[in-house]
C-alpha positions as CSV (number, residue, x, y, z in Angstrom):
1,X,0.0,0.0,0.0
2,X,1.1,3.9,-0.1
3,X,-0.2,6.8,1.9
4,X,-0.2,10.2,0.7
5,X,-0.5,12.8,3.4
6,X,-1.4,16.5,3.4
7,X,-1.1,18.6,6.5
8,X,-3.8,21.2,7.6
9,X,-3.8,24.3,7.6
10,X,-0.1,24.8,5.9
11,X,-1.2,22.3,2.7
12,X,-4.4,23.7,2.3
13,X,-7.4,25.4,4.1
14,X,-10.4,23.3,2.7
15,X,-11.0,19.8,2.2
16,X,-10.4,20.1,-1.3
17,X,-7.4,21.5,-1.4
18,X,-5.9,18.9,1.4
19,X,-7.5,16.1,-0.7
20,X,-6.2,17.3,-4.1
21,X,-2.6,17.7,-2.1
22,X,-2.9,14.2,-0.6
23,X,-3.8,12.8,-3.9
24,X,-0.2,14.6,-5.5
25,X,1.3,13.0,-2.8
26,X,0.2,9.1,-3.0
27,X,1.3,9.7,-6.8
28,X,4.7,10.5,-5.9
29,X,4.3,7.8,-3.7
30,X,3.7,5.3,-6.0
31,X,6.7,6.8,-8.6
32,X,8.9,5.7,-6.3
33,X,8.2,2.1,-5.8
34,X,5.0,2.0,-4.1
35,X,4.9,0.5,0.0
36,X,5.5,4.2,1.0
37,X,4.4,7.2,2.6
38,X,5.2,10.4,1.0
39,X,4.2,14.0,2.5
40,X,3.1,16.8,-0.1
41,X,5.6,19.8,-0.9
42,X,4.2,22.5,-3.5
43,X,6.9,21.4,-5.9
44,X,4.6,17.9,-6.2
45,X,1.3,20.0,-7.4
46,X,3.9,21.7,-9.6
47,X,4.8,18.2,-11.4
48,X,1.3,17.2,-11.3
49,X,-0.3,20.5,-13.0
50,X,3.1,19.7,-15.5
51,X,1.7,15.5,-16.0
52,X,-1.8,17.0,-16.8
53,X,-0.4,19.2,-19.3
54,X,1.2,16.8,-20.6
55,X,-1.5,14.1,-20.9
56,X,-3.5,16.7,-22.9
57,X,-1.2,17.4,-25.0
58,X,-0.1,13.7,-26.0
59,X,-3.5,13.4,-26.8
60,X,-3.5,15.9,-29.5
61,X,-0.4,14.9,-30.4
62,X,-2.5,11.2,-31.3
63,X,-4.5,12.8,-33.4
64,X,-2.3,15.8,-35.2
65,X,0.3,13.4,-36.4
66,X,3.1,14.6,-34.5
67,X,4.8,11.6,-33.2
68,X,7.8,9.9,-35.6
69,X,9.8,6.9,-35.9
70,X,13.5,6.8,-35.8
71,X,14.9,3.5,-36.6
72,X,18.3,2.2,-34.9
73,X,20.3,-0.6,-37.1
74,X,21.2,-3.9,-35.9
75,X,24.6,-4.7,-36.5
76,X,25.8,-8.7,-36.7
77,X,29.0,-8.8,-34.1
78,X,30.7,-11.1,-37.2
79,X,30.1,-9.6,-40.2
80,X,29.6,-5.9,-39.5
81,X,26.6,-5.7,-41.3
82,X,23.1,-4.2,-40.7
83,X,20.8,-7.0,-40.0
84,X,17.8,-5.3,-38.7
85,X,16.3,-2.1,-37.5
86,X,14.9,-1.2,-34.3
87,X,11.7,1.5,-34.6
88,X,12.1,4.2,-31.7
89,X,9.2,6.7,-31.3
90,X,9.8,10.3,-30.7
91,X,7.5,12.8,-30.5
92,X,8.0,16.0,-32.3
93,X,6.2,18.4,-30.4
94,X,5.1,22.1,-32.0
95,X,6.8,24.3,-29.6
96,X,9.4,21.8,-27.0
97,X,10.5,20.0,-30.2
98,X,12.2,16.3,-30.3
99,X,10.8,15.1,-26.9
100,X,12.5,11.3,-26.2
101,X,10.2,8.5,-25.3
102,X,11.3,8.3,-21.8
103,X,9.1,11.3,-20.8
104,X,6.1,10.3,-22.6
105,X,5.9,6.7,-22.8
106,X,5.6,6.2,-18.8
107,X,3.4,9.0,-18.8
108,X,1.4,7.1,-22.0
109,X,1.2,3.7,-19.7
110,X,-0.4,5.2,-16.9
111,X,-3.1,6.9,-18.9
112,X,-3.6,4.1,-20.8
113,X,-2.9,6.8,-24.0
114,X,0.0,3.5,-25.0
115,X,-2.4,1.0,-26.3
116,X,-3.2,3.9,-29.5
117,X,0.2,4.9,-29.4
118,X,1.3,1.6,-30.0
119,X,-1.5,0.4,-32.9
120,X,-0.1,4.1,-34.3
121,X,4.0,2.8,-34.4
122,X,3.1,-1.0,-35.4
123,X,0.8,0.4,-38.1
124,X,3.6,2.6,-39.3
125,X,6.8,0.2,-38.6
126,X,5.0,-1.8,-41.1
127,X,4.1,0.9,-43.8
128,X,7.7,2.0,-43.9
129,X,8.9,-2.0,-44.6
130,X,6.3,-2.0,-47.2
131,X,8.3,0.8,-48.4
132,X,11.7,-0.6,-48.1
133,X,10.6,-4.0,-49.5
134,X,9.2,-2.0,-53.1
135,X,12.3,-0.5,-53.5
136,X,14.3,-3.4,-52.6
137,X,15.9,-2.0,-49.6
138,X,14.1,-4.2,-47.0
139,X,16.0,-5.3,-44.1
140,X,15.6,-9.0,-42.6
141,X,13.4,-7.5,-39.7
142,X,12.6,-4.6,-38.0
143,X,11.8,-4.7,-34.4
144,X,8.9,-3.0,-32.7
145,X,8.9,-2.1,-29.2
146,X,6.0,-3.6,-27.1
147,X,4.3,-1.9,-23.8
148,X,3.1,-4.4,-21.0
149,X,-0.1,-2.4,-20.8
150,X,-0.4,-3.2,-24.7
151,X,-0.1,-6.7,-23.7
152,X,-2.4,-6.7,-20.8
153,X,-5.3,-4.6,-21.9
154,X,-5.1,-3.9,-25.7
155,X,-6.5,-6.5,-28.6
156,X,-2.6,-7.0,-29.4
157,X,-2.5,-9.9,-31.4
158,X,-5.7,-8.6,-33.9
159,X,-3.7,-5.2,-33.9
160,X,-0.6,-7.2,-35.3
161,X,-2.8,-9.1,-37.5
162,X,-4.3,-6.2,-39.1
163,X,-1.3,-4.4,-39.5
164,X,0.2,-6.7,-41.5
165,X,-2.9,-7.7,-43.2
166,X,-2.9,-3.3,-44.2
167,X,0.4,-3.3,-45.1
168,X,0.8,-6.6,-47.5
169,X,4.4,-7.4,-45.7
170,X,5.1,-10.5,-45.1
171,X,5.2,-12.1,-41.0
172,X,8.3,-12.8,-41.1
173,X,9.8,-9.0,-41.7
174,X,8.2,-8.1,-38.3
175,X,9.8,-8.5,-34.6
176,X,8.0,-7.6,-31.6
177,X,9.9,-6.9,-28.3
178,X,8.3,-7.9,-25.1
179,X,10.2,-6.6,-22.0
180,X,11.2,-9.7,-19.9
181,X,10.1,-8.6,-16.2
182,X,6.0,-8.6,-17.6
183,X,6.5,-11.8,-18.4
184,X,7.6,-13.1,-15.5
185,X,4.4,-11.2,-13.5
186,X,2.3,-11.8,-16.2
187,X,3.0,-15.1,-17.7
188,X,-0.6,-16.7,-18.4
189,X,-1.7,-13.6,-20.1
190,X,1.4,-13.1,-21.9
191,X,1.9,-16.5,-23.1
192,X,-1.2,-16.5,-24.5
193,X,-1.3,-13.7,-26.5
194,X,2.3,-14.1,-27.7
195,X,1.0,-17.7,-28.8
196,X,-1.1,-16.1,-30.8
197,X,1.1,-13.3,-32.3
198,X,3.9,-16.2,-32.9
199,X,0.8,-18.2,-35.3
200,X,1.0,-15.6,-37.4
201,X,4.8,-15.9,-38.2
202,X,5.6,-12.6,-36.3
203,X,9.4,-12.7,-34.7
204,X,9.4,-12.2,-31.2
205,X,12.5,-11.4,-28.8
206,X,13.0,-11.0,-25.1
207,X,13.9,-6.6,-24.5
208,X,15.8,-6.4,-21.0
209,X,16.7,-10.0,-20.8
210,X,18.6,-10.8,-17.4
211,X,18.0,-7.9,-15.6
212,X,15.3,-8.5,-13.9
213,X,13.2,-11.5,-13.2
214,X,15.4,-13.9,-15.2
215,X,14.8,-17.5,-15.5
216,X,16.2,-20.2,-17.7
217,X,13.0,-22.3,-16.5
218,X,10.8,-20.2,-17.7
């Protein structure tokens, strides 16, 4: 469990104030590992009125077209030579510019913004290999990273299927990367669904492998 707690009168004078303050609070709390208390400080509200901008604006950002991919090669160790790509999203906001994914992605899985954001980046990994593989350019695969939340609540493996389906590429061309500690917390759901995803002759790899919950048995 974790406590937020706001102090009257020096956090706030009315219940709503206090509650609003206590509320910051158990959401700092739970940042930092959860199993907590945490007392408010003003510079929480100030984060928290900063996250709610932020929400609102990922949201138009959904719909405006602003986020992009940037793809990282895969190099083989042996032979030097690029044998994949990795798709990173960015998002190229109006006014802050390139903003890196890691403030906005955990800020996507809490709001549950990451299960659109994530049909948006598969849908558009596979457009661009379309792309690649007309002009003849196509590399073996090109990885896609996958959220837990996708995993947990979204209709993953008909999101895959449709993508490719959209597209024309071919199964194989695709890799989906699962971060390894969900698995490990999540394994009947996960299994499941990557059962699926692995019928339709999608790639999947292991993102994070070791450095968490690692188990050969498993």
């Amino acid at each position: 469990a974790s406590v937020g707690v706001a102090v009257y009168p020096s956090d706030g004078g009315n219940v709503e104030t206090l509650r609003s303050c206590a509320d910051a609070a158990l959401h700092q709390g739970k940042s930092q590992g959860r199993n907590g208390l945490c007392f408010f400080s003003p510079e929480m509200m100030q984060r928290a009125r900063g996250r709610l901008t932020l929400e609102a604006e990922l949201r138009q950002a959904l719909e405006r077209d602003q986020l992009v991919l940037h793809y990282q090669p895969q190099v083989d160790l042996v032979t030097d030579r690029i044998v994949g790509l990795e798709a990173l999203v960015r998002w190229q906001h109006p006014e802050r510019g390139l903003i890196p994914p890691g403030l906005f992605i955990p800020l996507a899985e809490e709001s549950g913004l990451v299960v659109r954001l994530g049909d948006l980046v598969l849908r558009s990994a596979c457009r661009q290999i379309r792309i690649w593989s007309d002009a003849g350019l196509a590399p073996r695969q090109t990885a896609v990273n996958i959220s837990a939340v996708q995993l947990s609540r979204g209709q993953l493996a008909q999101s895959v299927r449709e993508a490719i389906l959209e597209s024309g590429i071919a199964p194989g061309q695709l890799e989906l990367e699962i971060t390894e500690s969900f698995l490990m917390t999540e394994h009947a759901v996960s299994i499941r669904t990557l059962s699926e995803i692995r019928a339709l002759g999608v790639k999947l790899s292991i993102d994070d492998f070791g450095t968490g919950y690692s188990s050969l048995t498993y």
